[in-house]
PAZAPA-4460 file (N, C-alpha, C; in steps of 0.05 Angstrom, whole numbers, plus 32768, in hexadecimal, padded with zeros to 4 digits):
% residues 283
    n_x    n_y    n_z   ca_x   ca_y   ca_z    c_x    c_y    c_z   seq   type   mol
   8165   7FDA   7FA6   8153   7FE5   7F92   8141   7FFA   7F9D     1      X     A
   813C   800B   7F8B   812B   8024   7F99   810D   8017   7F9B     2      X     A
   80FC   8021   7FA8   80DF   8021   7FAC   80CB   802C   7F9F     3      X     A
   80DD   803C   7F8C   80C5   804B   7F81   80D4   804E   7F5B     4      X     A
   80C7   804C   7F47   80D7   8055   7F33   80C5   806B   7F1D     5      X     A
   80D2   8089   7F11   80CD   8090   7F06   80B5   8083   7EE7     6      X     A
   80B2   8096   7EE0   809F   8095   7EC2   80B0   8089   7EAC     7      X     A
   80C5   80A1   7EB0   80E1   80A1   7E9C   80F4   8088   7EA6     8      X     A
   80F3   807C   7EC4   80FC   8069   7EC4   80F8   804D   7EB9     9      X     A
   80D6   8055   7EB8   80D1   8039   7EB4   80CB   8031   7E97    10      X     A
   80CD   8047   7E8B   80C9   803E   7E71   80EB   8034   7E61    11      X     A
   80F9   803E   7E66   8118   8031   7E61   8119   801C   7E71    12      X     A
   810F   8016   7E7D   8108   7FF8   7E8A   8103   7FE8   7E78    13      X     A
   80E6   7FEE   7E77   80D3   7FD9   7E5A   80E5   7FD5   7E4D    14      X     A
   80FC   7FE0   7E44   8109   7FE5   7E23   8123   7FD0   7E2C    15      X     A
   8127   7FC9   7E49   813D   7FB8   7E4A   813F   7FA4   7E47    16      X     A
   8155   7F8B   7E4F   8160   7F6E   7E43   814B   7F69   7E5C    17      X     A
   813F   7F76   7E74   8127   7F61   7E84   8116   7F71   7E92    18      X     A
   8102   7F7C   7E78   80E4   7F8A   7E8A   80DF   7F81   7E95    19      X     A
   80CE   7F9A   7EAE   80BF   7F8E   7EC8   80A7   7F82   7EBA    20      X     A
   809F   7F67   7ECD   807D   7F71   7ECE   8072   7F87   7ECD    21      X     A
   8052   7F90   7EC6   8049   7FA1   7ED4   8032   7F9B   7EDD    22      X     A
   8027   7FA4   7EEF   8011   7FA1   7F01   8005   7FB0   7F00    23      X     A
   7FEC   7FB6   7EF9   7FD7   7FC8   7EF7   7FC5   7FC2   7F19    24      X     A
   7FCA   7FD5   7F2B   7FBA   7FD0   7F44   7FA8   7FE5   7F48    25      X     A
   7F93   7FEB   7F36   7F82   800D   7F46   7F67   7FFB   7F51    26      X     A
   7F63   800F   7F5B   7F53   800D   7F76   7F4E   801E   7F8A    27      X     A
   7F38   8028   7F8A   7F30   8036   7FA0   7F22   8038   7FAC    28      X     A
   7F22   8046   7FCC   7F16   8031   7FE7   7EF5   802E   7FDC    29      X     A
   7EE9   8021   7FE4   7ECA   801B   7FE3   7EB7   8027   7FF5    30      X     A
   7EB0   8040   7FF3   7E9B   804B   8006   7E85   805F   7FF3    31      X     A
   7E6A   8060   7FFE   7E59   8066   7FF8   7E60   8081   7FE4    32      X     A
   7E50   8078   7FCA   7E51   809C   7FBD   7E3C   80AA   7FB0    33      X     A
   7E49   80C4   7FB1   7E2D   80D1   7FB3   7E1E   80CF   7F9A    34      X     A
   7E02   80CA   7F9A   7DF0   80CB   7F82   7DEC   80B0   7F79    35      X     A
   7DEC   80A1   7F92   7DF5   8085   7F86   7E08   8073   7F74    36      X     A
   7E1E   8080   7F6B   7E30   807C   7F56   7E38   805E   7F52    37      X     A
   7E45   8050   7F4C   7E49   8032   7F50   7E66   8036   7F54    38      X     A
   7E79   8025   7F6F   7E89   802A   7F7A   7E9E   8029   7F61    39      X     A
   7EB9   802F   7F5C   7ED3   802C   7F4A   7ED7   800D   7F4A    40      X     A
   7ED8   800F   7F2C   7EDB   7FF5   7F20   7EF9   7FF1   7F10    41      X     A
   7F04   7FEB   7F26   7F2A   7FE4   7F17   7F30   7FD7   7F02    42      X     A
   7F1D   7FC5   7EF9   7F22   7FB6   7EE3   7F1C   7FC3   7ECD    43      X     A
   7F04   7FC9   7ECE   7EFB   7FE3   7EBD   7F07   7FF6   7EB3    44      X     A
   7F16   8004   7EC1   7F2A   8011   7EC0   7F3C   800B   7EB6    45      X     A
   7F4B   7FF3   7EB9   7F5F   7FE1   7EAF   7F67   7FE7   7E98    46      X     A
   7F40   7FD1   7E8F   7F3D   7FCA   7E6F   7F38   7FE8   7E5D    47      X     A
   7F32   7FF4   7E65   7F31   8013   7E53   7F4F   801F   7E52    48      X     A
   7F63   8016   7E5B   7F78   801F   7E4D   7F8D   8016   7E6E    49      X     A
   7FAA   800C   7E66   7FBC   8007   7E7B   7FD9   8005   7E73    50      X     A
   7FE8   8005   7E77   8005   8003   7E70   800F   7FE9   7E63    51      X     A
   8017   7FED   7E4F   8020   7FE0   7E2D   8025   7FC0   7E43    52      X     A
   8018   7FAA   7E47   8018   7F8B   7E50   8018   7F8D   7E6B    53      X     A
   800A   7FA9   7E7C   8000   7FA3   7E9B   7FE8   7F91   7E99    54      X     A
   7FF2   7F7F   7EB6   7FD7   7F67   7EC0   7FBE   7F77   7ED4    55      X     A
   7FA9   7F74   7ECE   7FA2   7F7C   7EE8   7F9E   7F70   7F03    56      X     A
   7FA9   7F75   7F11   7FA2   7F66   7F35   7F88   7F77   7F40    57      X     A
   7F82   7F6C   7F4E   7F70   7F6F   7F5D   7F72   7F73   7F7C    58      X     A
   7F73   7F8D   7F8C   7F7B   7F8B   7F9F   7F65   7F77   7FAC    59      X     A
   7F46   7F77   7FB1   7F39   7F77   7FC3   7F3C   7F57   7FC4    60      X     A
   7F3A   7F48   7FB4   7F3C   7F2F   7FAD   7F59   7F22   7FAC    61      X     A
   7F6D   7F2B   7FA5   7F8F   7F1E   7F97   7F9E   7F2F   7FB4    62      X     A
   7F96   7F46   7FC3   7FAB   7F47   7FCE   7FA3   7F50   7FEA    63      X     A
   7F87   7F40   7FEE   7F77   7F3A   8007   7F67   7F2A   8007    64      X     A
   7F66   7F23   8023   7F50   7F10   802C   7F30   7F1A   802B    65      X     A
   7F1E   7F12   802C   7F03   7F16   8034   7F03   7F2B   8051    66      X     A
   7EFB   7F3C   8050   7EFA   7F4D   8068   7EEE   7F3D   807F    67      X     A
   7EF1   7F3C   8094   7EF2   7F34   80B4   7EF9   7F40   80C8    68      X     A
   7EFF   7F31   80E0   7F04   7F34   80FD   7F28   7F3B   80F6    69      X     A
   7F38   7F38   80E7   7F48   7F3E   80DE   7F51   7F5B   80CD    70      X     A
   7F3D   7F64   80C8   7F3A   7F81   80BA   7F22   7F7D   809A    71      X     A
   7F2D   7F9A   8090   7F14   7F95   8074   7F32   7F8D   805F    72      X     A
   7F4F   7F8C   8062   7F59   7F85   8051   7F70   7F79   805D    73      X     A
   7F62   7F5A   806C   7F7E   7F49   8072   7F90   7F44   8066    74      X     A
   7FA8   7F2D   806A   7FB2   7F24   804B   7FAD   7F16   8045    75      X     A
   7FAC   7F08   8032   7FA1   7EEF   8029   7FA7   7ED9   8033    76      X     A
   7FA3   7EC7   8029   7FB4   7EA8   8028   7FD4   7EA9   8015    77      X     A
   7FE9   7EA5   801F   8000   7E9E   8014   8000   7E95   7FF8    78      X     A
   7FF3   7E80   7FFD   7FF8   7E6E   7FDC   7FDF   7E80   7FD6    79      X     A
   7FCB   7E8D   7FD2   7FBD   7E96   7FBF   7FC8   7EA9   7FB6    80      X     A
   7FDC   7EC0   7FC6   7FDF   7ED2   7FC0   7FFA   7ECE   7FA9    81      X     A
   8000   7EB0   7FAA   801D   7EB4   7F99   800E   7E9E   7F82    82      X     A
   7FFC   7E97   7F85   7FEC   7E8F   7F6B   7FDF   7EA8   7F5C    83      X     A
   7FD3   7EC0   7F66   7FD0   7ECE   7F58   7FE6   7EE1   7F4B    84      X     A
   8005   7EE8   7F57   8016   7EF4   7F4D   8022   7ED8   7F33    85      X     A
   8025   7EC6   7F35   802A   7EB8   7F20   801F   7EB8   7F02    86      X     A
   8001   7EB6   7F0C   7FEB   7EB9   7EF5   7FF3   7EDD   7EEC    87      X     A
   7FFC   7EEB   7EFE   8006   7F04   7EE8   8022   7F0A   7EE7    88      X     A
   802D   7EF3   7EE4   8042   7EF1   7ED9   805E   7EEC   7EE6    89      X     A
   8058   7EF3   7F05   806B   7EFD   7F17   8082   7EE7   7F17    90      X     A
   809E   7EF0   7F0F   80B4   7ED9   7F17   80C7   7EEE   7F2D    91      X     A
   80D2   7ED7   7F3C   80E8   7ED8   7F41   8102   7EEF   7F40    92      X     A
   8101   7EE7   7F1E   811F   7EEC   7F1D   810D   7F0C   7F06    93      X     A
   8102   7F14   7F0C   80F3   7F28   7EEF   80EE   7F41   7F0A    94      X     A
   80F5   7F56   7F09   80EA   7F6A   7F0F   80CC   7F6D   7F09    95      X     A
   80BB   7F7B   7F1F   80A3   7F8C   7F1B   8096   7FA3   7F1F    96      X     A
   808F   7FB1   7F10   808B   7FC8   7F1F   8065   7FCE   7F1E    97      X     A
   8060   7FD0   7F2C   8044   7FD3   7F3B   803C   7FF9   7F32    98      X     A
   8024   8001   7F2C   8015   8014   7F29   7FF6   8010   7F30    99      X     A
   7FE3   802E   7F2E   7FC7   8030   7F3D   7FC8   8044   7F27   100      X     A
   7FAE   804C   7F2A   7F9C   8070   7F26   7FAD   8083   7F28   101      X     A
   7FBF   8084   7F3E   7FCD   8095   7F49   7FD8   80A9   7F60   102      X     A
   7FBF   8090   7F6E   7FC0   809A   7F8F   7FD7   8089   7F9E   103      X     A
   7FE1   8070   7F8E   7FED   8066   7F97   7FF5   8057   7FB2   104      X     A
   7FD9   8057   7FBA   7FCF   8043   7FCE   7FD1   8020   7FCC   105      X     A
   7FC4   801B   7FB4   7FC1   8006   7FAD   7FD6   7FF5   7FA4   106      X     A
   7FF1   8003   7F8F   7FFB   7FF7   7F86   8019   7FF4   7F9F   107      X     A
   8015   800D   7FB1   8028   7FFF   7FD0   8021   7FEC   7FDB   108      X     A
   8009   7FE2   7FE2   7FFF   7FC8   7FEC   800E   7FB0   7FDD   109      X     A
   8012   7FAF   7FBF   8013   7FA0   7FAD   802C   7F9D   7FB0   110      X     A
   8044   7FB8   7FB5   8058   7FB4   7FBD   8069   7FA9   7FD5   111      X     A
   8055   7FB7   7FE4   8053   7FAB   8005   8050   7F91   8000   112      X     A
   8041   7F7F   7FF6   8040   7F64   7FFC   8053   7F4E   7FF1   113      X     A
   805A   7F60   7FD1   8075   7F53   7FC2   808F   7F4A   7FD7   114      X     A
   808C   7F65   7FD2   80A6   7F61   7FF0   80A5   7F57   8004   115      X     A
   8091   7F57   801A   808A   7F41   8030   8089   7F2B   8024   116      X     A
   8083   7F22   800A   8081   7F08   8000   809D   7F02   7FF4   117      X     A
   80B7   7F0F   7FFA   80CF   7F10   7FFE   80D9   7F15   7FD4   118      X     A
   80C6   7F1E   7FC3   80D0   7F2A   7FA8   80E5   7F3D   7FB4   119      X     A
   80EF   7F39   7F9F   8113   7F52   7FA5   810D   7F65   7F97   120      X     A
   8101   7F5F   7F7D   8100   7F82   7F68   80E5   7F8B   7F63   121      X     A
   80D9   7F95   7F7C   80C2   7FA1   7F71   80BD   7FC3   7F73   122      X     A
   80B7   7FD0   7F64   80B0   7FED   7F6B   809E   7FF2   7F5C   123      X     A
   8095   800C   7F72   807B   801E   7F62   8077   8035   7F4F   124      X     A
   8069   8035   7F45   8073   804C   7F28   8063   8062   7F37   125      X     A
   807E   8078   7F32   8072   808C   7F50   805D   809F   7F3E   126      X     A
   8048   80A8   7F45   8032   80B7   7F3C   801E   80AD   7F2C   127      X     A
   8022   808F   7F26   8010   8079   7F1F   8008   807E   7F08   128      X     A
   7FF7   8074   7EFA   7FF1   8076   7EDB   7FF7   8090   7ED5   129      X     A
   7FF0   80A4   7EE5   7FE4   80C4   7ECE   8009   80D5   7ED4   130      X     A
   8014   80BE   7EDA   8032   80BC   7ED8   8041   80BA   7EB7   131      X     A
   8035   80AF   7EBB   8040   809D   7E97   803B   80A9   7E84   132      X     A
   8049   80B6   7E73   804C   80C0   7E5C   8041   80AD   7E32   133      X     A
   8049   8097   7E3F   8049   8086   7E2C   802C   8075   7E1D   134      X     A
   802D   8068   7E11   800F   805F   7E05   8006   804C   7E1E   135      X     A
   7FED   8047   7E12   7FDF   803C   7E20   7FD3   802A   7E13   136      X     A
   7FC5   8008   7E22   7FB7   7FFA   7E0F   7F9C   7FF4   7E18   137      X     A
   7F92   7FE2   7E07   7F77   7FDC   7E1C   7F7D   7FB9   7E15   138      X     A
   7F8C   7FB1   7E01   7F88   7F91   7E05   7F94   7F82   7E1C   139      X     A
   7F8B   7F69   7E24   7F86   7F68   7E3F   7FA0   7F4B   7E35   140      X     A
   7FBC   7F4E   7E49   7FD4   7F3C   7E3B   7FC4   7F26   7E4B   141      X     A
   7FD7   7F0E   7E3B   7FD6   7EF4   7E4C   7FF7   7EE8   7E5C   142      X     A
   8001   7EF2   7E63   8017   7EE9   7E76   8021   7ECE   7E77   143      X     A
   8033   7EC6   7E75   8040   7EAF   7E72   8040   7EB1   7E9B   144      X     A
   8035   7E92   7EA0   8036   7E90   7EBE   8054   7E9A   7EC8   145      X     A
   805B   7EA8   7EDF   8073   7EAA   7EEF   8076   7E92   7F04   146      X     A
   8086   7E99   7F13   8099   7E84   7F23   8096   7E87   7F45   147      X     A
   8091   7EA2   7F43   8091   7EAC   7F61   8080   7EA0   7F6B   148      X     A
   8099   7E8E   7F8A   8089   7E82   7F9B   808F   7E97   7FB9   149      X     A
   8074   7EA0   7FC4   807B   7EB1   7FE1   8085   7EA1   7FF0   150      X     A
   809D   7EAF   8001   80AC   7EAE   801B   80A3   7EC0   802B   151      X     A
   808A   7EC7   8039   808A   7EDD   804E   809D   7EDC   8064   152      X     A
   809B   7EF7   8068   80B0   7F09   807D   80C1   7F14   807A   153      X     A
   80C6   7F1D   805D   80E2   7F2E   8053   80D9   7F43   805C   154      X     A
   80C9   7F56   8068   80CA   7F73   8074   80AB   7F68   8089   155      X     A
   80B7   7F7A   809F   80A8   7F74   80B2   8083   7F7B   80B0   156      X     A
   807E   7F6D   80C5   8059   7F6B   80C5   8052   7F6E   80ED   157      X     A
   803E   7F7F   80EA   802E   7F80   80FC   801C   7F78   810C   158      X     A
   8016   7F68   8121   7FFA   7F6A   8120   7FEC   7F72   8135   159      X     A
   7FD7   7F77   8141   7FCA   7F8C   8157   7FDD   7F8B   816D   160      X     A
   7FDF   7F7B   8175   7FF6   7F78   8191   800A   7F7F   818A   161      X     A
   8020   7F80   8177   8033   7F90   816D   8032   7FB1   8162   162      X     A
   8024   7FB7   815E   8013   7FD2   815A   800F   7FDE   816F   163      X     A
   800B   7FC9   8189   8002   7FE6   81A7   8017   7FE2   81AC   164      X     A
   802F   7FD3   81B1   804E   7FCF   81BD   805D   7FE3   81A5   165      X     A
   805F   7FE3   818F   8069   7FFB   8184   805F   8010   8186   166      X     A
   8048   8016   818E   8047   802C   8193   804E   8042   81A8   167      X     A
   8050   802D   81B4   8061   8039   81D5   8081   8035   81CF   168      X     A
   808B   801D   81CB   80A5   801A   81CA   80B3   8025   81B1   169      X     A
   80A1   802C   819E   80B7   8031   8187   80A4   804D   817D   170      X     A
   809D   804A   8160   8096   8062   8156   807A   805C   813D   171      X     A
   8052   8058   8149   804A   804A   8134   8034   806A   8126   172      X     A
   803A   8067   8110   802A   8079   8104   8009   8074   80FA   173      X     A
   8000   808A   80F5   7FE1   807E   80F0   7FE6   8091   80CB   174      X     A
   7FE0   8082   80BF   7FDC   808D   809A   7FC4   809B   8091   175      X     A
   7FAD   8098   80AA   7F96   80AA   80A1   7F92   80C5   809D   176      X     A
   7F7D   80CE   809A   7F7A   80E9   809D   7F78   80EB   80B9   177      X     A
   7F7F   810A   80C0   7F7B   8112   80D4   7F65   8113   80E7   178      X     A
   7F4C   8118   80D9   7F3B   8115   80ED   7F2F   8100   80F3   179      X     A
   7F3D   80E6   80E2   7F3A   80CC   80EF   7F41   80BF   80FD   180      X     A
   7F56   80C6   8105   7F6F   80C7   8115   7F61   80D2   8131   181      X     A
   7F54   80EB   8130   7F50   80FD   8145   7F37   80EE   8148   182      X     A
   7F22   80E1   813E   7F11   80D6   813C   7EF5   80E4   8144   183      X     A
   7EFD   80FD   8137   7EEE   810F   8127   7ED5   8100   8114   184      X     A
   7ED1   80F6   80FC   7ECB   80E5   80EE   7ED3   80CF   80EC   185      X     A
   7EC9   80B9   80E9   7ED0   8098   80E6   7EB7   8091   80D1   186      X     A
   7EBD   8094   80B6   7EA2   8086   809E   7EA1   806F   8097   187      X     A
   7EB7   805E   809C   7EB9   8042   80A3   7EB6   802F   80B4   188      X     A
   7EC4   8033   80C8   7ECB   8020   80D6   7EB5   8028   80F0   189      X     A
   7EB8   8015   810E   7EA8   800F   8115   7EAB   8027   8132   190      X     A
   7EC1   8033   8136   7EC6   8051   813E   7EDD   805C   813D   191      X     A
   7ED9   8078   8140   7EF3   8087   813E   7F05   8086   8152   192      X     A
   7F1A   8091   8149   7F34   808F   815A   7F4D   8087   814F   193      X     A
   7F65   807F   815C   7F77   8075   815E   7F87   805F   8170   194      X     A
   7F97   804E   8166   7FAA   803F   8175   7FB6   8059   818E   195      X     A
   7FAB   804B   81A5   7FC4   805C   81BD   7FDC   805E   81B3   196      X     A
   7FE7   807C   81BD   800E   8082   81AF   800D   807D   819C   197      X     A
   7FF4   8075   8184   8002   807D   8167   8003   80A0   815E   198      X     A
   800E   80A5   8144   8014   80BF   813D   800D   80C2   811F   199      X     A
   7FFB   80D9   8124   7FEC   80D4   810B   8001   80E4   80F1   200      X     A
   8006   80DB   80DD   8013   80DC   80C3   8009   80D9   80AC   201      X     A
   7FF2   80E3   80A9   7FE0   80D8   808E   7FF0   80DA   8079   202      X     A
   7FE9   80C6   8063   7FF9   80BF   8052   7FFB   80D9   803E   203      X     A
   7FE7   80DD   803D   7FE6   80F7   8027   7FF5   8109   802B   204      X     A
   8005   810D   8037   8016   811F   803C   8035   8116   8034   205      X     A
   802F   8106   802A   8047   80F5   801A   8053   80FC   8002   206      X     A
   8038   810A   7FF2   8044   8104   7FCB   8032   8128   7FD0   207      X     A
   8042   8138   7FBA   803A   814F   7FB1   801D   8149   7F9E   208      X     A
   8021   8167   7FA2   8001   816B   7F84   7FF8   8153   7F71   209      X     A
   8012   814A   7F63   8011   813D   7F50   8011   811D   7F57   210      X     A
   801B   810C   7F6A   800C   80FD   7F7D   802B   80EC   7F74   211      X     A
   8041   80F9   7F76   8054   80ED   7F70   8069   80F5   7F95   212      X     A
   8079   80DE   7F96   8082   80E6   7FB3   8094   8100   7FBA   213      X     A
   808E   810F   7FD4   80A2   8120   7FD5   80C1   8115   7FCF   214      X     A
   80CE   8122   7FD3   80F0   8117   7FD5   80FD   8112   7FE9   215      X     A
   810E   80F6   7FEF   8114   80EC   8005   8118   80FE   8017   216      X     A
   8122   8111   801A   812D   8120   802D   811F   812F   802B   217      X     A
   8107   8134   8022   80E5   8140   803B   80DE   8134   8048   218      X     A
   80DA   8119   8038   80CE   8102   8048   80DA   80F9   805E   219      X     A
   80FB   80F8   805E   8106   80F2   8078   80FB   80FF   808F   220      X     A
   80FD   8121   8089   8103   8137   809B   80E1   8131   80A5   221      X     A
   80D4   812A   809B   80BC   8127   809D   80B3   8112   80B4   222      X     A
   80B7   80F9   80A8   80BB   80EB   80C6   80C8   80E9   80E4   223      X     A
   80DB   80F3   80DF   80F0   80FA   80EF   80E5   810C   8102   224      X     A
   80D5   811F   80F2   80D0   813A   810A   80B5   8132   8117   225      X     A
   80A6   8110   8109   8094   810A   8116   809E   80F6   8128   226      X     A
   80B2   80EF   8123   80C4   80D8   8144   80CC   80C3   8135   227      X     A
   80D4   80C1   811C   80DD   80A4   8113   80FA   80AA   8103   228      X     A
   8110   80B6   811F   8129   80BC   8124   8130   80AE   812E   229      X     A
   8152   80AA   8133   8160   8097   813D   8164   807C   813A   230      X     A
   8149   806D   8124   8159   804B   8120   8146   8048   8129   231      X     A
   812C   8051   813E   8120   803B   8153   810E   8031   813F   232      X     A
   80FE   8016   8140   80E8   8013   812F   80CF   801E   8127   233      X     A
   80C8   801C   8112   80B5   802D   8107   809C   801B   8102   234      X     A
   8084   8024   8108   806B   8012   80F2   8056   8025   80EE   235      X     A
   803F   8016   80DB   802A   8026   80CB   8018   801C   80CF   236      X     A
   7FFA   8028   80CA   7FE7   8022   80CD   7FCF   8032   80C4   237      X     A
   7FBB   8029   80B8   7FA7   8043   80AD   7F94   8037   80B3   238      X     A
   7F80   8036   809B   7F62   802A   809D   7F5C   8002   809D   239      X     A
   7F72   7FFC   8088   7F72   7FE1   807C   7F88   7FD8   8074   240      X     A
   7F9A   7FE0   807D   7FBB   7FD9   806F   7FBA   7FE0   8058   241      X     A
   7FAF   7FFB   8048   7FB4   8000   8023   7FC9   801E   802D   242      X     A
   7FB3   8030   8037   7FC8   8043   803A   7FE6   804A   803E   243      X     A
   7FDC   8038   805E   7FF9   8034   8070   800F   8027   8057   244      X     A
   8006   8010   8050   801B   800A   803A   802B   801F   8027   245      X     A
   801E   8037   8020   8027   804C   800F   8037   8059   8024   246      X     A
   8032   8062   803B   8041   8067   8050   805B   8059   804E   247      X     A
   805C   8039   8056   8073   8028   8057   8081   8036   803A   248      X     A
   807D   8031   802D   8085   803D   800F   8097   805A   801A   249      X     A
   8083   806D   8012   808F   808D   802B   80A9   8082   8033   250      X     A
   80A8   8070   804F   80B9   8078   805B   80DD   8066   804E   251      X     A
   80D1   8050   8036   80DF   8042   8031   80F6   805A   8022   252      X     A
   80E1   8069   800F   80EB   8080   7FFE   8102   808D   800C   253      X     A
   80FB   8095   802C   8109   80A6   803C   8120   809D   804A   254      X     A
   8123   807A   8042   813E   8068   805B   8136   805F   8066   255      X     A
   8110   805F   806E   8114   8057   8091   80FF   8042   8086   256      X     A
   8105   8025   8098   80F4   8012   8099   80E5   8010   80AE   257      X     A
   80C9   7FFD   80A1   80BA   8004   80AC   80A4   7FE7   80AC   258      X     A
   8093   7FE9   80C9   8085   7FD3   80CC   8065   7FDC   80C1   259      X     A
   8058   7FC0   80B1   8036   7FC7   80AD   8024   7FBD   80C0   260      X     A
   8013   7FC6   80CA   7FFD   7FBE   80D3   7FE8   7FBE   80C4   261      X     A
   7FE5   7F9C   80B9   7FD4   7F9D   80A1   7FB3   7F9B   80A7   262      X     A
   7FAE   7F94   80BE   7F96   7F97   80C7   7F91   7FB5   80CD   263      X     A
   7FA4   7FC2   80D8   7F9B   7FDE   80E6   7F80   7FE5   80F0   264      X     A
   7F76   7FFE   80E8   7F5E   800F   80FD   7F49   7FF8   80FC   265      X     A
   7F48   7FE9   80DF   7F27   7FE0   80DD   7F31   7FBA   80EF   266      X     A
   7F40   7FBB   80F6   7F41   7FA3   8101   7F4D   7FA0   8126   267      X     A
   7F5C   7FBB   8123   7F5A   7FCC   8142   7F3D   7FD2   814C   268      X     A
   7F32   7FE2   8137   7F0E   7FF1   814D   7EFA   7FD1   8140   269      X     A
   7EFF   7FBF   813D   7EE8   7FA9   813E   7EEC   7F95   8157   270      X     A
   7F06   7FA3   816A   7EFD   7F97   8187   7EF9   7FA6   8190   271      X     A
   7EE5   7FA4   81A3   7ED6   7FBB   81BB   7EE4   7FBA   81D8   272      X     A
   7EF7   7FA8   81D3   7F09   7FAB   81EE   7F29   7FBA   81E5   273      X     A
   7F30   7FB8   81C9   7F4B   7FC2   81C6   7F3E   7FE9   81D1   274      X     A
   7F56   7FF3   81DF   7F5B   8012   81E6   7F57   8026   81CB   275      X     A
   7F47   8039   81C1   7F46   8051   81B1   7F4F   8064   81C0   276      X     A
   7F5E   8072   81A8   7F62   8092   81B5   7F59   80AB   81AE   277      X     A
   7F54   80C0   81B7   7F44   80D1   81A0   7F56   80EC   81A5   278      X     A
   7F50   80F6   8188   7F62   8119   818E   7F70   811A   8189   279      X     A
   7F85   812E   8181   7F9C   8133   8175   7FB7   8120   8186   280      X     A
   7FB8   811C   8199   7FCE   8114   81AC   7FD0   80FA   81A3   281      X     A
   7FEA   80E5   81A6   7FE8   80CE   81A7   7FD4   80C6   81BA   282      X     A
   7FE3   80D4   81D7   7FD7   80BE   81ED   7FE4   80A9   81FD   283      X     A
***
């Protein structure tokens, strides 16, 4: 099954003998704004209009832990996380397809974890709501409970010690911006830099103007000419495991699989003994 499905795909979907779920996941990161604003409220958003019987999830809560010594977006607990895909509906045997705003950060995570939680049919609606052509509602459905019980480990996982060994031995990318990477600026976390031998790949460089993905065969040529040629293993990594997830996505788009580092930078720079790197170079 593909990873990603059109606008036009997904609405001849709805219309078949077995619509997906849908998942309403927006969300966006939490940092200070200017004029005092009150941070983005996903639910809010939700309820003012969402796709004809989308649930809303909740990344910060349904598809993470409480931030820690682990990062600002661990994973959760197992059974919570497949008690909350139940309560929106999630089975088994039912396709789902996951959407955001349209940055499509959020609703890869959602996919990212389906699938580590070993779901077979999940994809993301590429360019996220302002994708969709079709009506919109604001009543808020009630879902008949689903079935889905998680099996983690259907696609691989990271964690800090596997992150500095791929990065020497195989091929690990960083999903940030650049000058976070170069550690130039750091507005989060506790300093700038990078994982030694990672290679920075910010995500954004993934989806055109319209925030929909380039086409596999940019995306290939794309990785490829950054070192994730030949078969060797691949992994990701950004601020909190949201980005990098859209990354995993990227590269799923492109053929090539790929490992997450769901803790990444904010659970790498909160030890003062793990190695930073700074500057354009791996290192």
């Amino acid at each position: 099954m593909n990873a990603i499905i059109s606008a036009a795909e997904l609405a001849d979907a709805l219309e078949g003998p077995n619509p997906p779920v849908l998942l309403d996941i927006r969300w966006q990161l939490s940092v200070a704004r200017a004029g005092g604003e009150p941070p983005f409220d996903g639910r809010a958003a939700y309820e003012a209009g969402h796709l004809p019987g989308a649930v809303f999830v909740d990344l910060d809560s349904e598809l993470a832990a409480a931030p820690g010594a682990r990062g600002r977006h661990p994973l959760p607990p197992v059974g919570e996380f497949g008690a909350a895909m139940r309560r929106a509906g999630v089975s088994a045997d039912r396709p789902v397809v996951v959407y955001d705003g349209g940055q499509g950060w959020a609703a890869a995570r959602a996919w990212w974890m389906l699938r580590w939680a070993g779901h077979p049919g999940v994809r993301v609606l590429d360019g996220g709501l302002a994708a969709w052509e079709g009506p919109l509602e604001t009543a808020v459905p009630e879902p008949a409970e689903g079935d889905f019980v998680p099996a983690p480990g259907a696609v691989p996982l990271l964690d800090a010690d596997g992150a500095a060994a791929l990065a020497r031995s195989g091929v690990l990318f960083d999903a940030r911006a650049g000058e976070r990477y170069r550690g130039e600026v750091e507005p989060i976390d506790r300093i700038g830099g990078h994982i030694p031998g990672a290679v920075s790949a910010p995500t954004t460089e993934n989806v055109g103007p319209d925030g929909r993905f380039r086409p596999a065969e940019e995306l290939r040529a794309r990785f490829e000419a950054l070192g994730a040629a030949g078969g060797g293993e691949v992994g990701v990594y950004c601020g909190s495991g949201v980005s990098a997830a859209h990354e995993v996505l990227a590269l799923a788009v492109a053929g090539i699989p790929a490992a997450l580092y769901v803790g990444s930078w904010s659970e790498w720079s909160s030890d003062p003994d793990r190695p930073v790197a700074v500057g354009p170079d791996p290192q």
